[in-house]
C-alpha positions as CSV (number, residue, x, y, z in Angstrom):
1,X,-59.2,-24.5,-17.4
2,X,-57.3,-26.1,-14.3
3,X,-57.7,-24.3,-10.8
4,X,-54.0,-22.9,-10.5
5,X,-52.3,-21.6,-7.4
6,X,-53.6,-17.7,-8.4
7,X,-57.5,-18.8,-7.9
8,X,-59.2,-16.3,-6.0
9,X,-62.7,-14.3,-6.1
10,X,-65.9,-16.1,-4.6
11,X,-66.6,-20.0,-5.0
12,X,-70.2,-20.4,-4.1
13,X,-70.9,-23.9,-2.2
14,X,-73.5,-25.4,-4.3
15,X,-76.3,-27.9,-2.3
16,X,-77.6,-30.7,-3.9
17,X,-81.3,-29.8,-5.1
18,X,-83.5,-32.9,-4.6
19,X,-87.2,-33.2,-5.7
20,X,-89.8,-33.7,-2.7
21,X,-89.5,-37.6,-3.3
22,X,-85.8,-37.3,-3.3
23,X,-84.6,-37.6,-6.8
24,X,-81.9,-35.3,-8.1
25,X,-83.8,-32.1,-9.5
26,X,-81.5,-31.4,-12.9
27,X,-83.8,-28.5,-13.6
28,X,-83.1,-27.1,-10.4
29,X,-79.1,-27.7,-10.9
30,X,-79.2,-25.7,-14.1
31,X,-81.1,-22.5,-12.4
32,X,-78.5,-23.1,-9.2
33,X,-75.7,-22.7,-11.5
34,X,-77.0,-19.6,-13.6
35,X,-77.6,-17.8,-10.5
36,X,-74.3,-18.2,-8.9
37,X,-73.5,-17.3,-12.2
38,X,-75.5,-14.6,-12.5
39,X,-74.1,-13.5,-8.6
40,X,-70.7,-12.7,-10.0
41,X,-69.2,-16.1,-8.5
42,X,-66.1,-17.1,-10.0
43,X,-66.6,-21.0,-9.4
44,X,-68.9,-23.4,-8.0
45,X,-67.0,-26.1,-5.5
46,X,-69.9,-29.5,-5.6
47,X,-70.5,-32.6,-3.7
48,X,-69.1,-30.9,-0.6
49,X,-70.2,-31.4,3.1
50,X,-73.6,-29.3,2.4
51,X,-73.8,-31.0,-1.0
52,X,-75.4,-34.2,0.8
53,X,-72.6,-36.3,-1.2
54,X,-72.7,-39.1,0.9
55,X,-76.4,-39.8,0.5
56,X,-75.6,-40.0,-3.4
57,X,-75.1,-43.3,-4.9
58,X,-72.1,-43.4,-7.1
59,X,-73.4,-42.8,-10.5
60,X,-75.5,-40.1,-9.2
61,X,-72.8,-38.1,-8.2
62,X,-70.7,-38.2,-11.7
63,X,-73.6,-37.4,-12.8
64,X,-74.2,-34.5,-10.6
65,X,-70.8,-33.2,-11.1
66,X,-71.2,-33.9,-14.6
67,X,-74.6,-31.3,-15.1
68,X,-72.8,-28.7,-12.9
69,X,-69.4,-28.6,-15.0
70,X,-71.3,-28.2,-18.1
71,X,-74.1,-25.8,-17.1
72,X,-70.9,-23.8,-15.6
73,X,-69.4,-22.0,-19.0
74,X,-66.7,-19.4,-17.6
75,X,-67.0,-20.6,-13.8
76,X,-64.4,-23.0,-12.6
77,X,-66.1,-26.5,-10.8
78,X,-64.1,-27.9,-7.7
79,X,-65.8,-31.4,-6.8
80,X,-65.8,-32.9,-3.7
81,X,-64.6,-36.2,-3.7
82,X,-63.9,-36.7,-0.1
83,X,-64.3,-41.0,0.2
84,X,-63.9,-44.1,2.8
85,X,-62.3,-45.8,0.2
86,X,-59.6,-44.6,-2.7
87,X,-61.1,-46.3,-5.7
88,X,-64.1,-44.3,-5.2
89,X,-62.1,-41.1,-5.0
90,X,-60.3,-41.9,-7.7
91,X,-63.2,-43.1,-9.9
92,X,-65.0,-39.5,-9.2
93,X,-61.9,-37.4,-9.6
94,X,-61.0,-38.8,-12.9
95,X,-64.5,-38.7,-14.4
96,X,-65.0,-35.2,-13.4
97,X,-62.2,-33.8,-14.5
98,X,-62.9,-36.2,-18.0
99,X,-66.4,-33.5,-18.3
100,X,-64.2,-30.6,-17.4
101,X,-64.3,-29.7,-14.1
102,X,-60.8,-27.2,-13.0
103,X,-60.0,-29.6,-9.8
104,X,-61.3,-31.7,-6.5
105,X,-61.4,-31.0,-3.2
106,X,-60.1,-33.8,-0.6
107,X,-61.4,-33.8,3.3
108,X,-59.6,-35.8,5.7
109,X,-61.5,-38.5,7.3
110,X,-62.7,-38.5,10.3
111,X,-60.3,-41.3,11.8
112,X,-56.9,-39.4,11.4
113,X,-55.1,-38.3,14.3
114,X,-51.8,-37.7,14.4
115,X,-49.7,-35.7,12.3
116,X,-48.0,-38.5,10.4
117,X,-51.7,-40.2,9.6
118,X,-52.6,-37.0,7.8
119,X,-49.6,-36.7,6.2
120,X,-49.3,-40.3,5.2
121,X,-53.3,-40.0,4.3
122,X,-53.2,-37.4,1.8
123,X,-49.9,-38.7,0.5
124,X,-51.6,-41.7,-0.7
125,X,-54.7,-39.9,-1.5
126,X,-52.6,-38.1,-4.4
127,X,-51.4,-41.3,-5.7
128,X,-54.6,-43.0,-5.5
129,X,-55.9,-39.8,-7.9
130,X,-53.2,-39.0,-9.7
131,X,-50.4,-35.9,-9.4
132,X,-52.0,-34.6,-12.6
133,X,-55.6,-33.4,-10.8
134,X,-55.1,-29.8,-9.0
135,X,-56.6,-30.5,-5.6
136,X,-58.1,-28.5,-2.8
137,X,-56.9,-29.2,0.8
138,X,-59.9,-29.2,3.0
139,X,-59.4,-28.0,6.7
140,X,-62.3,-28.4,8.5
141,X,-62.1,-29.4,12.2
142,X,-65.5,-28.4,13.9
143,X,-67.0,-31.0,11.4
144,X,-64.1,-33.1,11.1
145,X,-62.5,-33.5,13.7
146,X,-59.4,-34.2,12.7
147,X,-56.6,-30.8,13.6
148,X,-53.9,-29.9,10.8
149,X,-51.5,-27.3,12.1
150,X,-49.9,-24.7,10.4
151,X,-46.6,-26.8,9.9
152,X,-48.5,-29.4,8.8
153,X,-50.6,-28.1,6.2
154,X,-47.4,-26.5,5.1
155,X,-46.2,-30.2,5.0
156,X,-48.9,-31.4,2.8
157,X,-48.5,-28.4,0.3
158,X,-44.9,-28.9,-0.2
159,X,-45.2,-32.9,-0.8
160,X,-48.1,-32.2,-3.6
161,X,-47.4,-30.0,-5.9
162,X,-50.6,-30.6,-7.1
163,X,-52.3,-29.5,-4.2
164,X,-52.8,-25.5,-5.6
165,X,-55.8,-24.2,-2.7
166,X,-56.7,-24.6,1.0
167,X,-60.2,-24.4,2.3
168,X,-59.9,-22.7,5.4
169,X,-62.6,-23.5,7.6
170,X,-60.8,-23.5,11.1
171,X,-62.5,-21.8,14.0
172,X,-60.9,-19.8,15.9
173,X,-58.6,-19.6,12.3
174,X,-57.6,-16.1,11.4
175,X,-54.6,-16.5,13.2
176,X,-53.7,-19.4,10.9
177,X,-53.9,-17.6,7.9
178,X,-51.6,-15.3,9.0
179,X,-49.2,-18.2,9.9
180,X,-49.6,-19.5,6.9
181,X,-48.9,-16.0,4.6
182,X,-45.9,-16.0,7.3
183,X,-44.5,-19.4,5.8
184,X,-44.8,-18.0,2.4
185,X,-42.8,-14.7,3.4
186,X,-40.1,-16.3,4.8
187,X,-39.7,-18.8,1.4
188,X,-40.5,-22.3,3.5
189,X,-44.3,-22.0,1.9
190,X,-45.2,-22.1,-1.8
191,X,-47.7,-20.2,-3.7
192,X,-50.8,-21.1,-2.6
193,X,-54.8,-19.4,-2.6
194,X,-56.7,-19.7,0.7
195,X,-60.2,-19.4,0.1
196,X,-62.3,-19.4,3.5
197,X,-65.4,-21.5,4.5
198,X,-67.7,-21.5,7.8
199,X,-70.6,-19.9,6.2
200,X,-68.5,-16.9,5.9
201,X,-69.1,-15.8,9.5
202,X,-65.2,-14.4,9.6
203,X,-65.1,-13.4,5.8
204,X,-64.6,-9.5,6.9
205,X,-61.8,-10.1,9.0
206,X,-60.4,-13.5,7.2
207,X,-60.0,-11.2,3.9
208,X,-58.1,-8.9,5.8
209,X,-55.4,-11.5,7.4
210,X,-54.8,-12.8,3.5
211,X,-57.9,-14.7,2.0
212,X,-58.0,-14.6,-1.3
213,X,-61.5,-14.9,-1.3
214,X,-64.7,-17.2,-0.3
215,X,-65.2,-20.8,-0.8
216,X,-68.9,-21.4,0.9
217,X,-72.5,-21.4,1.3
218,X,-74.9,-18.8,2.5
219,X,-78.2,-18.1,0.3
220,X,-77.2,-14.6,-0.8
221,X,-73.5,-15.6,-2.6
222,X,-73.8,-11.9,-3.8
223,X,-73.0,-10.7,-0.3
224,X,-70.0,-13.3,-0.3
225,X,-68.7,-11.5,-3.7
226,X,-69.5,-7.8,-2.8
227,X,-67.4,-8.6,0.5
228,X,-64.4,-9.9,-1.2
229,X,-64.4,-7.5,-3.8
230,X,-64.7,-3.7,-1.6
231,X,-62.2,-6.0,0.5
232,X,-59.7,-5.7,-2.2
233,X,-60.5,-2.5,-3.3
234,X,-59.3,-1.3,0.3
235,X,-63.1,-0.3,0.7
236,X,-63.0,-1.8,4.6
237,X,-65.8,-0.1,6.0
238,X,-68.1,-0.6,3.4
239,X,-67.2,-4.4,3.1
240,X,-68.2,-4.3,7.1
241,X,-71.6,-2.6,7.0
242,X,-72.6,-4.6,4.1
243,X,-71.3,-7.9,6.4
244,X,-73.2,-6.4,9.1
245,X,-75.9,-6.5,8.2
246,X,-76.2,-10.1,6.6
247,X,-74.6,-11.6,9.9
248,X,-77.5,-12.3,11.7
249,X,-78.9,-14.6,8.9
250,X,-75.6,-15.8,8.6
251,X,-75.4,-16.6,12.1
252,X,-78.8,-18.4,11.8
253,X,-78.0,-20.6,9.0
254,X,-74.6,-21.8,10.6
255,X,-76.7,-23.6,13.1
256,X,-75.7,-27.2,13.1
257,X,-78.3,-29.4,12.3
258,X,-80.0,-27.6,10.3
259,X,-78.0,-25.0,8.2
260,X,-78.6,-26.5,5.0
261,X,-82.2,-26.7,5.6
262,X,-82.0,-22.6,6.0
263,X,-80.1,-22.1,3.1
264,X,-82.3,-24.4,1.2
265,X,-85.4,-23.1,2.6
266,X,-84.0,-19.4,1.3
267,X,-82.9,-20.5,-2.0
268,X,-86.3,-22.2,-2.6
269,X,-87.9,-18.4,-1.5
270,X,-85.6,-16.7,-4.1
271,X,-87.1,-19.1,-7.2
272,X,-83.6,-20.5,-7.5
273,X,-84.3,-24.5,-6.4
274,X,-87.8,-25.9,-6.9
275,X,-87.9,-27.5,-3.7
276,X,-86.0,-27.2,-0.3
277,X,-85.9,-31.2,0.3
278,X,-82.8,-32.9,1.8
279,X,-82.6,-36.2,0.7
280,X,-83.1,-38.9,3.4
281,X,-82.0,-38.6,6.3
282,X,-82.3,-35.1,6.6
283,X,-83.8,-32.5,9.0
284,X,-86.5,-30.6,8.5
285,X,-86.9,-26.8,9.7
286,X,-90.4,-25.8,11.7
287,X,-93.3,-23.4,11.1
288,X,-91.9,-21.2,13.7
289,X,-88.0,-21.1,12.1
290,X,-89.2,-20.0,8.6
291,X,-90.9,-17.4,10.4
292,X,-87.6,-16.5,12.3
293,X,-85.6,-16.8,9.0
294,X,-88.7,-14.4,7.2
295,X,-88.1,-12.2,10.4
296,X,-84.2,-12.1,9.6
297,X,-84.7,-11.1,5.3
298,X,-87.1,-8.9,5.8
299,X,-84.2,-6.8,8.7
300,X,-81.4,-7.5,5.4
301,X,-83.9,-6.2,3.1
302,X,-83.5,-2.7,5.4
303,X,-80.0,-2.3,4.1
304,X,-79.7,-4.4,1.1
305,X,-82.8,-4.7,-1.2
306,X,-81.7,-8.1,-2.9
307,X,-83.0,-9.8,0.2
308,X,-86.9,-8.3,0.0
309,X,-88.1,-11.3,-1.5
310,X,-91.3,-10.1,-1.9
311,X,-90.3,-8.3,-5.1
312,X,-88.2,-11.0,-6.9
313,X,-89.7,-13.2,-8.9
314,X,-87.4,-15.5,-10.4
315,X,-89.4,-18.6,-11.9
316,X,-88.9,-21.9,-10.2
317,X,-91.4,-24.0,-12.3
């Protein structure tokens, strides 16, 4: 099923699970996508900025792509396929959505500047891929570096029809998303889901301005779900005790550098990958951070008992 306009709920951001020697662990991609399943997520988004696509050579990540769309059943698969060069985009966009994924996700590069490069950038983009692939708008200037305003993003939306999601990732950002539910009050904006990013460090308040829900990491994706969900429900204070008491871990895996080694490091904990290797070149986390991030679950655990590891004991053979 193609990712429409109307997508919404939580889209976990799936790492790339690598075996110590750095060969893609399958096994591992199979358990990753059950538990997000099993988390309540209503999609996976792969090959992303934490999926460690670059290091990927270009078979591997079809293949990737490939293992996740069909280990998926009911959840909807976003790849990433964010490129230097269009016939690589292209290549990867069509063969995923060939296995079955619902859509791709496009980043700007790095290079763009002014308004009429990213314009003129995505513009080509779309026909490199084809008008016929729902896409995913990626705004993500911390990492980026390259600034889409408002009226821009409204720009890009309006020349693509196919373009059906943004990833909001801004920071400072909430303010945008009211912008941009302030384009599509006054007609000049289409339908359009937001789904939010940055770890979820703003997902209590970025629900509130008009998120339709969570596109992004963070090794417990049933916080990211219960959040959205009392969110909608109008249960706000619940939705910000729960958040509450995740942020510090969230706050400790948004560290640049070294996030995706947390949220590996967790996931490997909770039985769900095999192994917490990055592929080359990659950072590794010290003695006295896991200790830290062990400090951190066992204050969660307090308030919310999924994160007492001590008593899980998912298999990761």
């Amino acid at each position: 099923m193609k990712l429409t306009p109307k997508a919404a709920g939580t889209f976990a951001i799936a790492p790339t699970p690598f075996h110590d020697d750095g060969r893609v662990d399958d096994a591992s991609i199979d358990r990753l996508t059950d538990f997000y399943a099993e988390a309540g997520c209503d999609g996976i988004t792969v090959l992303g900025i934490m999926g460690e696509a670059p290091k990927l050579e270009a078979a591997e990540a079809q293949a990737v792509a490939t293992r996740f769309v069909k280990r998926s059943k009911s959840m909807q698969i976003i790849v990433g396929v964010s490129s230097p060069g269009f016939a690589a985009m292209r290549s990867l966009a069509r063969a995923s959505m060939d296995a079955g994924a619902a859509g791709v996700m496009i980043a700007p590069p790095p290079t763009l500047r002014t308004d009429d490069q990213i314009t003129s950038y995505f513009k080509q983009a779309i026909e490199a891929i084809g008008d016929d692939i729902p896409w995913v708008l990626q705004d993500y200037p911390l990492t980026l570096t390259v600034v889409m305003t408002p009226a821009v993003i409204r720009k890009i939306i309006m020349d693509s029809k196919s373009c059906v999601m943004l990833k909001h990732e801004d920071w400072p950002g909430l303010e945008k998303i009211t912008t941009l539910r302030g384009f599509q009050k006054d007609g000049s904006l289409r339908e359009l889901s937001i789904l939010t990013g940055n770890g979820g460090v703003f997902l209590d308040f970025e629900m509130e301005r008009g998120a339709d829900g969570a596109m992004t990491g963070y090794a417990f994706p049933e916080l990211l779900v219960d959040v959205v969900r009392l969110q909608k429900q109008g249960e706000r204070d619940k939705a910000h005790d729960l958040f509450d008491a995740h942020l510090p871990l969230i706050r400790y895996e948004q560290q640049l550098g070294i996030g995706l080694a947390v949220r590996k490091y967790v996931l490997q904990k909770r039985g769900v990958i095999a192994s917490a290797a990055q592929r080359k070149p990659g950072p590794t986390i010290t003695a006295t951070a896991k200790a830290e991030i062990d400090y951190l679950l066992s204050r969660v655990a307090r308030f919310d008992k999924r994160a007492n590891l001590q008593q899980q004991s998912r298999a990761a053979g």
